[in-house]
C-alpha positions as CSV (number, residue, x, y, z in Angstrom):
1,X,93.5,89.1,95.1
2,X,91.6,88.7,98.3
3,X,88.9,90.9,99.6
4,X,88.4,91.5,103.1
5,X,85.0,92.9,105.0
6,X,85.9,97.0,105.4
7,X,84.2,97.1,108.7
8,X,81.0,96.6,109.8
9,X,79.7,97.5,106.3
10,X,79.0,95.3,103.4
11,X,81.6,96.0,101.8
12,X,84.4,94.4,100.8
13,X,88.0,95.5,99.5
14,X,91.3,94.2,98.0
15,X,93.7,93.2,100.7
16,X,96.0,96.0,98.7
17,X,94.8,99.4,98.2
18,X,97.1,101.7,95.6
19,X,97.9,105.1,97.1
20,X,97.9,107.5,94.5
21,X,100.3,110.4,96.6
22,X,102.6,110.4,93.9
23,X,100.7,111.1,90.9
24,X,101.7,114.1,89.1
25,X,104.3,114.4,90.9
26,X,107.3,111.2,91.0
27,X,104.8,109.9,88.1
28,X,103.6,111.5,85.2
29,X,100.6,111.0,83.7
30,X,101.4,108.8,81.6
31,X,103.4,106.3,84.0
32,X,100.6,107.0,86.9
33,X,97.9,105.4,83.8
34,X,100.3,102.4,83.7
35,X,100.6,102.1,87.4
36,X,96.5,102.2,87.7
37,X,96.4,99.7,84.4
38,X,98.9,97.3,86.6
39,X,96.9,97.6,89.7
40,X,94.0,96.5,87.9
41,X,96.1,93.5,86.0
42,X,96.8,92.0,89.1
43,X,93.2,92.7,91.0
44,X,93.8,95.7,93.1
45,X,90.2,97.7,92.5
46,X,90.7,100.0,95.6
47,X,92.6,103.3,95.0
48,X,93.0,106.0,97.5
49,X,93.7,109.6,96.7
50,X,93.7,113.0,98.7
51,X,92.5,116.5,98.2
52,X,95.9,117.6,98.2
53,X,97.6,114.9,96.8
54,X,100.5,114.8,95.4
55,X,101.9,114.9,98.6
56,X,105.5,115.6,98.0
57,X,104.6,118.5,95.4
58,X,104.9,121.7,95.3
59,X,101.6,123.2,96.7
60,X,100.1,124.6,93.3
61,X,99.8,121.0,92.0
62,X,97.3,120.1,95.0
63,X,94.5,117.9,93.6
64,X,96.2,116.8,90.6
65,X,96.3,112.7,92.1
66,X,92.6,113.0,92.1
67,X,92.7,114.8,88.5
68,X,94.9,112.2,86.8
69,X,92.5,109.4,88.8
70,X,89.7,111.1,87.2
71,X,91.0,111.0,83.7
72,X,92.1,107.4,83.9
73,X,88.7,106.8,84.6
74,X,86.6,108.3,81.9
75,X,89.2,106.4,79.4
76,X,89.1,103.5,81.0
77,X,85.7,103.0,82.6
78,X,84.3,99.9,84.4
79,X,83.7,103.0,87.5
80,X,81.1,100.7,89.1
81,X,83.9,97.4,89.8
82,X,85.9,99.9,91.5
83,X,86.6,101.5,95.2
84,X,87.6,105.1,95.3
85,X,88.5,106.4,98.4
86,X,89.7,110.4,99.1
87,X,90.0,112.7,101.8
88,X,89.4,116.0,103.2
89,X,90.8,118.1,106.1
90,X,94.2,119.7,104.6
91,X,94.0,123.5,103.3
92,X,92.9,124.0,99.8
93,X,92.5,127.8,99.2
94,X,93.9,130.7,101.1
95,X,90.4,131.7,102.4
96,X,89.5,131.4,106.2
97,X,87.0,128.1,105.1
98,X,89.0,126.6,102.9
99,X,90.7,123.8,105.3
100,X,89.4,121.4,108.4
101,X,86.5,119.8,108.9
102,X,83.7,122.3,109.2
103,X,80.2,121.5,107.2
104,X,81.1,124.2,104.6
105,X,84.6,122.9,103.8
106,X,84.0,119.4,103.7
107,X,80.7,120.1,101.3
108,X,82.4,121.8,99.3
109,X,85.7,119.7,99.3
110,X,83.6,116.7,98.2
111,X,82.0,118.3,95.2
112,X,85.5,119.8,94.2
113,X,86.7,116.3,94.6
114,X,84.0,115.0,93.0
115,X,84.7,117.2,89.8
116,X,88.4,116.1,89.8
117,X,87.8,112.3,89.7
118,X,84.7,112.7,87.3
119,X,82.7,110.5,89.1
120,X,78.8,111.2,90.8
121,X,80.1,108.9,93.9
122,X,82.8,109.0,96.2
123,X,82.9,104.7,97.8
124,X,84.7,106.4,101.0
125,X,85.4,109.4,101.9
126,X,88.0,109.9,104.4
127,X,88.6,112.4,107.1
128,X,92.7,113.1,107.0
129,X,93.1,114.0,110.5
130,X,91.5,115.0,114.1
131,X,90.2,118.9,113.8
132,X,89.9,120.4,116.9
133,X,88.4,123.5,116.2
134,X,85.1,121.8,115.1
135,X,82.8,119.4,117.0
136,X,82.3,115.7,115.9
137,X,79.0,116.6,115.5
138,X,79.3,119.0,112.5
139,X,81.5,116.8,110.4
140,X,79.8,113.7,110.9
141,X,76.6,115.8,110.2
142,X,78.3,117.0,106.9
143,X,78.9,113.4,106.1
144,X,75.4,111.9,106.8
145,X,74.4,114.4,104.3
146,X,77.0,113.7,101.2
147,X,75.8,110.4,102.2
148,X,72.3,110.9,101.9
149,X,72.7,113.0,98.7
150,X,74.2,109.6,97.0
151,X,77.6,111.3,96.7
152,X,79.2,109.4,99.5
153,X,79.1,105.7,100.4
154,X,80.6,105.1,103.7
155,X,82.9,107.5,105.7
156,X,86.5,106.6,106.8
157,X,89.2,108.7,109.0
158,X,93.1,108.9,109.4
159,X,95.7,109.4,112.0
160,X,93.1,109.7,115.2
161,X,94.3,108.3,119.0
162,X,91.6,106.1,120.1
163,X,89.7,108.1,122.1
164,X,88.8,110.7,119.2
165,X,87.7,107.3,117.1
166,X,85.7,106.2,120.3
167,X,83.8,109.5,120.8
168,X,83.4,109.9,117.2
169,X,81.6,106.3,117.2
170,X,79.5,107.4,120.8
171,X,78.3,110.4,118.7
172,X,77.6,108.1,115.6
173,X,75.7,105.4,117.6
174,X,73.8,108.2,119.8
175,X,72.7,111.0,116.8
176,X,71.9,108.0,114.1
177,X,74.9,109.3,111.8
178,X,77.2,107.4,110.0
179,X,79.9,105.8,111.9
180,X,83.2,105.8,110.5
181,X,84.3,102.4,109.0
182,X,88.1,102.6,108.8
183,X,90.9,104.1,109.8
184,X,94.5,105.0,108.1
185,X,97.1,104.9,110.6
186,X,101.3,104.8,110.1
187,X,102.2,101.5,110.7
188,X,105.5,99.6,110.0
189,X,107.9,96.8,111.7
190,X,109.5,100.6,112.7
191,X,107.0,101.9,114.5
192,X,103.4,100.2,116.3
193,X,102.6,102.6,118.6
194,X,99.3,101.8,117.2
195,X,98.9,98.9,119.1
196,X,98.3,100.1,122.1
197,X,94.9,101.9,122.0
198,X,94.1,102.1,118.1
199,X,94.3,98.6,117.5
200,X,92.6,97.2,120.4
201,X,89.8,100.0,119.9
202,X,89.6,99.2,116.0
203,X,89.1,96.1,117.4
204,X,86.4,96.8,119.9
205,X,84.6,99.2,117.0
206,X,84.8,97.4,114.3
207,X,86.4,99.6,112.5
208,X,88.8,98.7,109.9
209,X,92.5,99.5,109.8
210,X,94.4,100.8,106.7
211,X,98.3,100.9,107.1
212,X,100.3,103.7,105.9
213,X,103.9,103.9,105.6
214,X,104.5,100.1,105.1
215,X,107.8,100.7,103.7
216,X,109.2,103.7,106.1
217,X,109.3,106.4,103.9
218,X,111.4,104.0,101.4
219,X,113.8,102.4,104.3
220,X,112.7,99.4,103.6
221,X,112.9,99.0,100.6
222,X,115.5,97.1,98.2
223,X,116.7,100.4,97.2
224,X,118.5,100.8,100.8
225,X,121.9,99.4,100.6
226,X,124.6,99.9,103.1
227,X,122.7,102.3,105.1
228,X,122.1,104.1,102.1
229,X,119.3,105.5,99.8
230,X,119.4,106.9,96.3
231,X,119.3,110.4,95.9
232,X,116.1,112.3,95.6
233,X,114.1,109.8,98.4
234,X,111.9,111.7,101.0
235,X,114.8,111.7,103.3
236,X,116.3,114.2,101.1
237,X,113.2,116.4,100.7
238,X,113.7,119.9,101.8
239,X,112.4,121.4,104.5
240,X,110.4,119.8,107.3
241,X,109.2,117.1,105.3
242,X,112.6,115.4,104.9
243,X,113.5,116.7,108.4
244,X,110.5,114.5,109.3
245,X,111.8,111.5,107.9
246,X,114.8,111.3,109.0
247,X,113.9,112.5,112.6
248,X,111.6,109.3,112.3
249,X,114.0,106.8,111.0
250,X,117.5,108.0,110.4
251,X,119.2,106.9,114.0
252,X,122.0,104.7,114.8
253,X,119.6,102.2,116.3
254,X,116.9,102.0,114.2
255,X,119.4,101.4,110.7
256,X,120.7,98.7,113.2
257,X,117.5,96.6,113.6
258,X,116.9,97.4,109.3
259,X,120.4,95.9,108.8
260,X,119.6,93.1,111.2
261,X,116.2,92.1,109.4
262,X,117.5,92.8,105.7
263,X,120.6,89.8,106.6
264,X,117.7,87.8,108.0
265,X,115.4,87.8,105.1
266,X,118.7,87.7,102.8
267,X,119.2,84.0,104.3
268,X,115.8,83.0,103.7
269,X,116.1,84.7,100.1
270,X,113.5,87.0,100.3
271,X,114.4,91.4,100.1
272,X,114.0,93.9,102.6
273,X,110.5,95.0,101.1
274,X,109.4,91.0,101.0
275,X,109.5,91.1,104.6
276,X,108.4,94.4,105.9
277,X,105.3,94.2,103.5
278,X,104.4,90.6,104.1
279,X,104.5,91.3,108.0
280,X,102.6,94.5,107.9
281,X,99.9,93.0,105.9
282,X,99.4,89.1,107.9
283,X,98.8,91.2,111.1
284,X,95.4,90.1,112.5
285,X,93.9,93.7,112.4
286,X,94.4,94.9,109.1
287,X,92.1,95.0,106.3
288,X,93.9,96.5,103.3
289,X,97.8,97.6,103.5
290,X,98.3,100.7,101.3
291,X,100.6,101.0,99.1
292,X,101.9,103.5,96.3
293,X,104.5,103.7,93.4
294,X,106.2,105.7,91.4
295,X,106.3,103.5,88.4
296,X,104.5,99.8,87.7
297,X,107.9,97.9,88.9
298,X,107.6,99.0,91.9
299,X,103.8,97.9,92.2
300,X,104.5,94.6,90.6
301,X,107.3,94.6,93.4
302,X,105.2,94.8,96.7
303,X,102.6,92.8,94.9
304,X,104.9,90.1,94.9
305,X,106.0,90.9,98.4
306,X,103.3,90.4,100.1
307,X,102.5,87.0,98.6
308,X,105.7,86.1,100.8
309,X,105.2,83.9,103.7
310,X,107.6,83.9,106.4
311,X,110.1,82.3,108.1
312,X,109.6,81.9,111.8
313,X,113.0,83.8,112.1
314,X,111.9,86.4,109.5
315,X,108.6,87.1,111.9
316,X,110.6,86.9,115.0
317,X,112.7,89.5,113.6
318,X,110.7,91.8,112.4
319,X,108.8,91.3,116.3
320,X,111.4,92.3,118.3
321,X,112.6,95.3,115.8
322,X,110.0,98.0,117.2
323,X,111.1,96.9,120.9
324,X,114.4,96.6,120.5
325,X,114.6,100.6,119.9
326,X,114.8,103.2,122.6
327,X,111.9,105.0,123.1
328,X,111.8,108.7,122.5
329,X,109.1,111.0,121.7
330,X,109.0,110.9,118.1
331,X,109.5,107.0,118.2
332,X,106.8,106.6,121.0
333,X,103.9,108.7,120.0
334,X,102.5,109.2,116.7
335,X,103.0,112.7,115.8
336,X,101.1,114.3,113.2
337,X,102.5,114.4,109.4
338,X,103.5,117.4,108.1
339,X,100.8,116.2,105.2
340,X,98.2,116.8,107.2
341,X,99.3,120.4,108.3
342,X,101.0,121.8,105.1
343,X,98.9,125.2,104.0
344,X,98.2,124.6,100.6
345,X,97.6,127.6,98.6
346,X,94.4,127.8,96.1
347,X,94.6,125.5,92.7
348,X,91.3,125.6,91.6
């Protein structure tokens, strides 16, 4: 497995990161141990997790990915050859403090966070979106100082337009603090809005790109057939999660460029997921594509996918897929995931 710098830091990361969003909740236990055991069989060290993960779950099993992470980890050891990344922002408890990015939340987020995983060290600690109700000032602040007390490495973000990363960097650069060294963004052969600003600025910054969404939510994956998915994908979810998805996705034109690509890659012998994870992970600005799994197939899967190289008429159709769609709102500008929004009552 290859490593790759994570920004301007020393260090460096698997070109693969394992999201571990559906932990305790698609996998058990017992199948998310075998998934973690895989990763590692095949070189992925980097695992990223959430304060609220599972993220499909029901809200009283928030914080269970990091617990199940935690108790791979004290049976498995070998802590110090690994990079664990979580994140912070997302409601955890029904009290006024208990969500965003304020100095006490985030404190105390990271020390609940550190209790789940059983570890003394978090290697990056993530912010999951913008919070508007607090300066840049006080959660950077917060940072510096879980960095200072050893329990945080280097800092990270998620889902921020370019100018919140670029006056989050001025504030770094001017007050001393810690500067954030990567950035999760949604990013598939669906939908680059980020290149327009995030990329160019990541760029600029230094600032390392994680992609989210590789795979669309599952639409492109194997499993989609005939402009079809198997029952109980995220599609399907209740609510305004799956209303999400398939306000995202689920159009006339956009199953048209999937169908399009999947006939392309079928010539050249290679599946749906082949292409749309190879593609996503060869572009010039990304460090480490994440991906997750709901059983060790599917990791051995995209593994294998993204060892793919492609055809010239594989690239050039995966290209023209995100400008061959209309734009609308949704597909235009990145709107905020209901993950990162969802009030999440009290677990612990």
């Amino acid at each position: 497995m290859r490593t790759r710098r994570l920004g301007r830091t020393g260090l460096r990361v698997p070109e693969v990161c394992l999201g571990t969003l559906t932990f305790g909740h698609q996998a058990d236990e017992a199948t998310s141990f075998q998934i973690l055991d895989t990763a590692i069989e095949n070189g992925i060290t980097f695992f990223d997790s959430a304060d609220v993960y599972p993220a499909l779950a029901p809200s009283e099993r928030a914080g269970l990915s990091e617990t199940i992470v935690g108790r791979w980890l004290a049976s498995r050891g070998g802590r110090d050859g690994l990079v664990i990344a979580t994140k912070v922002f997302n409601r955890t408890g029904s009290r006024p403090n208990d969500a965003g990015l304020g100095r006490k939340h985030v404190i105390q987020a990271c020390e609940a966070s550190l209790r789940r995983l059983q570890t003394d060290y978090i290697d990056l600690y993530q912010t999951h979106a913008f919070d508007a109700h607090v300066p840049l000032q006080e959660t950077l602040g917060a940072l510096d100082d879980l960095v200072h007390a050893g329990k945080v490495r280097y800092i990270g973000t998620s889902n921020l337009k370019a100018w919140q990363l670029a006056e989050a960097d001025w504030i770094s650069r001017q007050l001393a603090l810690p500067a954030f060294a990567s950035v999760q963004q949604r990013y598939n052969v669906l939908h680059r809005a980020i290149e327009d600003e995030i990329v160019p600025a990541c760029q600029s910054l230094g600032v390392s790109i994680m992609p989210w969404n590789p795979l669309a939510g599952g639409l492109l994956t194997r499993a989609y057939s005939n402009r079809q998915l198997p029952a109980g994908n995220r599609f399907d979810l209740p609510g305004s999660r799956g209303e999400m998805y398939r306000r995202r996705y689920l159009n006339d034109a956009t199953l048209d460029e999937v169908d399009r690509i999947q006939q392309v890659a079928a010539r050249h012998g290679h599946s749906l997921t082949d292409v749309a994870l190879s593609w996503v992970a060869s572009q010039p600005a990304i460090t480490s594509t994440l991906i997750s799994a709901d059983n060790p197939e599917q990791l051995r899967e995209a593994i294998g996918s993204l060892a793919v190289v492609l055809s010239d008429e594989e690239r050039d159709a995966c290209n023209a897929a995100w400008f061959n769609l209309p734009r609308t709102r949704e597909l235009a500008v990145p709107s905020t995931d209901a993950l990162n929004v969802t009030v999440r009552a009290a677990t612990n």
